[in-house]
VMD Tcl script that draws the C-alpha trace (Angstrom):
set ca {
  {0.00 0.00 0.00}
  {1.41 3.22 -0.66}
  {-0.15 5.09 1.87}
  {-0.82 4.32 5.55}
  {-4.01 2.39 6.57}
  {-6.00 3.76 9.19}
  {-8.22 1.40 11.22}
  {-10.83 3.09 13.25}
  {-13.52 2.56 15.16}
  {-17.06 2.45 12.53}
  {-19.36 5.50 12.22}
  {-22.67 5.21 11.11}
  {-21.40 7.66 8.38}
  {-19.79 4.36 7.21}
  {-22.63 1.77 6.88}
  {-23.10 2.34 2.97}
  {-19.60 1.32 2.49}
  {-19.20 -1.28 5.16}
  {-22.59 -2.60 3.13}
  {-20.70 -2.10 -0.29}
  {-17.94 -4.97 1.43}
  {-20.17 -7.24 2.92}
  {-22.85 -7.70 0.14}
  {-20.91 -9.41 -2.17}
  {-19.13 -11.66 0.72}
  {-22.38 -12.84 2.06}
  {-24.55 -13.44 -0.76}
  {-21.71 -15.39 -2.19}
  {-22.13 -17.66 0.36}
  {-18.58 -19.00 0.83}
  {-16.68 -18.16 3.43}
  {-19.39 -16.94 6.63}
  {-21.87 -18.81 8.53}
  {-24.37 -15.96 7.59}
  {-27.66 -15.97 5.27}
  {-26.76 -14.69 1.84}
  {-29.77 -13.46 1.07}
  {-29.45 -10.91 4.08}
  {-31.10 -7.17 3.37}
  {-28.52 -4.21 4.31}
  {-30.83 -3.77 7.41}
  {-30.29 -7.23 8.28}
  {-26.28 -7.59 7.93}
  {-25.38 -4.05 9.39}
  {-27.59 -5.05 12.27}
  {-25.49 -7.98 12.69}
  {-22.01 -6.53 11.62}
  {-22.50 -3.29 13.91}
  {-24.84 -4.70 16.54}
  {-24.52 -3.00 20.33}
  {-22.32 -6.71 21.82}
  {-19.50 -5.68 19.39}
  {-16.49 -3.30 18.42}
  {-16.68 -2.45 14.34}
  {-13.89 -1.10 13.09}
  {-13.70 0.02 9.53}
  {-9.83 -0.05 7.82}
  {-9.59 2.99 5.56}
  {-7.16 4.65 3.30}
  {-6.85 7.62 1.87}
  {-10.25 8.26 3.08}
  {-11.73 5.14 1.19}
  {-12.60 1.99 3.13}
  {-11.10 -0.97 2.33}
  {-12.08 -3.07 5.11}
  {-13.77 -4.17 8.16}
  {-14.29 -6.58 11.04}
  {-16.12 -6.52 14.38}
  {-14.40 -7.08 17.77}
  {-16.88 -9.44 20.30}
  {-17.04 -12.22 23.35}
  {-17.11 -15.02 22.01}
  {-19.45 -16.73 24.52}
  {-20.85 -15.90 27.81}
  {-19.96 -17.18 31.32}
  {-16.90 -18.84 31.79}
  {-15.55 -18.22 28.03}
  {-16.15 -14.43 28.38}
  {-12.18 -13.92 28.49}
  {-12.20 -15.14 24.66}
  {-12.60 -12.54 21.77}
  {-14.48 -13.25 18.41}
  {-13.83 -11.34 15.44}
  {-15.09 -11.63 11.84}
  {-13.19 -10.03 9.05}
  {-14.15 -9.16 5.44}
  {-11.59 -7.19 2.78}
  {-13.58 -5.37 -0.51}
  {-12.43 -7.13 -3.47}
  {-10.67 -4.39 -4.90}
  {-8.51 -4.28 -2.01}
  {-7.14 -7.71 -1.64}
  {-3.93 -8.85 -1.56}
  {-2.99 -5.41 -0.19}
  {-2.38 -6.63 3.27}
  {-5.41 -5.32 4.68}
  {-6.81 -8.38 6.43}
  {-3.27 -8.74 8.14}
  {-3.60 -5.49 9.71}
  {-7.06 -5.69 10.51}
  {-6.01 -9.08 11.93}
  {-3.37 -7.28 13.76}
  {-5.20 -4.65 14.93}
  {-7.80 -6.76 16.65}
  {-5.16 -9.09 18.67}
  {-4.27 -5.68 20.25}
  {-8.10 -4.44 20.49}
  {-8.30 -7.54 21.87}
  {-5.88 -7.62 24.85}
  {-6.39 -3.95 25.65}
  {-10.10 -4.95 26.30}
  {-8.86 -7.91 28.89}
  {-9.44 -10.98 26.30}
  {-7.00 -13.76 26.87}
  {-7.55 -16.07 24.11}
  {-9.43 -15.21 20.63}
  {-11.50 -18.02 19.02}
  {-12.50 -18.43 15.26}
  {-15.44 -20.64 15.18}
  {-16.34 -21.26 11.46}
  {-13.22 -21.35 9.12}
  {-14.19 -22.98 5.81}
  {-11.33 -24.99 5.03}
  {-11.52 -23.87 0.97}
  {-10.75 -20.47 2.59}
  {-7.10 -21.48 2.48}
  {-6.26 -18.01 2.04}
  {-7.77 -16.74 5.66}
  {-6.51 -20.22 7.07}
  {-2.60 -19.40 6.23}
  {-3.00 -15.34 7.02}
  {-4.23 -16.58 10.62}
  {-1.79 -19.26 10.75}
  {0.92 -16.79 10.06}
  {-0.74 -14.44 13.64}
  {-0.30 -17.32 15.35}
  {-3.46 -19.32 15.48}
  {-3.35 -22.83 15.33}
  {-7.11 -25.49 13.86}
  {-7.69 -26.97 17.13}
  {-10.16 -28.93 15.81}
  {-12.33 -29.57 12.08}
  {-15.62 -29.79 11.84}
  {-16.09 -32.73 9.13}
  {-18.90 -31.70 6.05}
  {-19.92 -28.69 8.32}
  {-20.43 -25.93 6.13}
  {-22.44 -26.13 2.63}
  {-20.49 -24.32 0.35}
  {-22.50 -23.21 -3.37}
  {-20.45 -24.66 -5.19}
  {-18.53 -27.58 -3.37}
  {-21.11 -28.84 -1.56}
  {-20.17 -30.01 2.16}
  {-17.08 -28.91 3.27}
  {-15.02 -28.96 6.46}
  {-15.33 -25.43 8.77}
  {-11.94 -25.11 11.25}
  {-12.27 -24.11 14.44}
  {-8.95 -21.55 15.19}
  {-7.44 -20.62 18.41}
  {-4.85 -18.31 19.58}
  {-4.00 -17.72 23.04}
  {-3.05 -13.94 24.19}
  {-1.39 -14.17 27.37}
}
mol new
graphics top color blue
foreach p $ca { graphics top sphere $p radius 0.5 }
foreach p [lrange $ca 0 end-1] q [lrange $ca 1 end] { graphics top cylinder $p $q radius 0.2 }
display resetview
């Protein structure tokens, strides 16, 4: 990238654009756990509902990127994050998910998390599987034929783990 990528916390100013990045994602159906035929009411309610952090990753004023910050579960797993991520198409391979990714592990241990947990990686998301590999998360266990994929039918989700302590 030639200039410097902001990540900030998401303004409602931003919810066209945030839309704009997650429309295409979800109603492609291949990589989150999420209906695809979601309205824009429907996925920003999710994406920038009140139990999370949304950040949006901007440069040059133009967003490129977001993800949401969350507990993963209640109780006794409250000290684990959650985070989903999702890069515009234009902007991949420009290192934004890294430094989204990044910027949530510290997000993440400035809020008090100790671990973060990725529940549902689609194992022909081999891309997202090495970039978190490369952070430092490790499959700690596959769920066999758990996701149906569009196109390749059943397929295997990961479940990813990284401690932060």
């Amino acid at each position: 990238m030639s200039s410097t990528l902001n990540i900030r916390l998401a303004a409602p100013k931003d919810h066209a654009r945030i839309w704009e990045i997650l429309e295409p994602v979800l109603s492609a159906g291949e990589t989150y756990a999420l209906p695809s035929d979601w309205s824009k009411d429907e996925a920003l309610d999710y994406w920038c509902n009140d139990d999370r952090h949304t950040f949006v990753a901007e440069c040059d004023g133009v967003i490129l990127g977001t993800y949401y910050l969350k507990t993963n579960a209640m109780g006794g797993l409250s000290h684990i994050a959650n985070c989903g991520y999702v890069t515009g198409y234009k902007a991949q391979g420009r290192g934004v998910a890294s430094q989204m990714c990044e910027h949530s592990l510290l997000k993440a241990c400035e809020l008090g998390y100790k671990a973060m947990q990725y529940n549902c990686v689609v194992a022909t998301n081999s891309g997202a599987i090495r970039l978190w590999q490369r952070w430092g998360f490790d499959i700690v266990g596959t769920l066999p034929k758990a996701f149906a994929h569009p196109t390749q039918g059943m397929v295997d989700a990961h479940v990813m783990f990284k401690s932060l302590v």
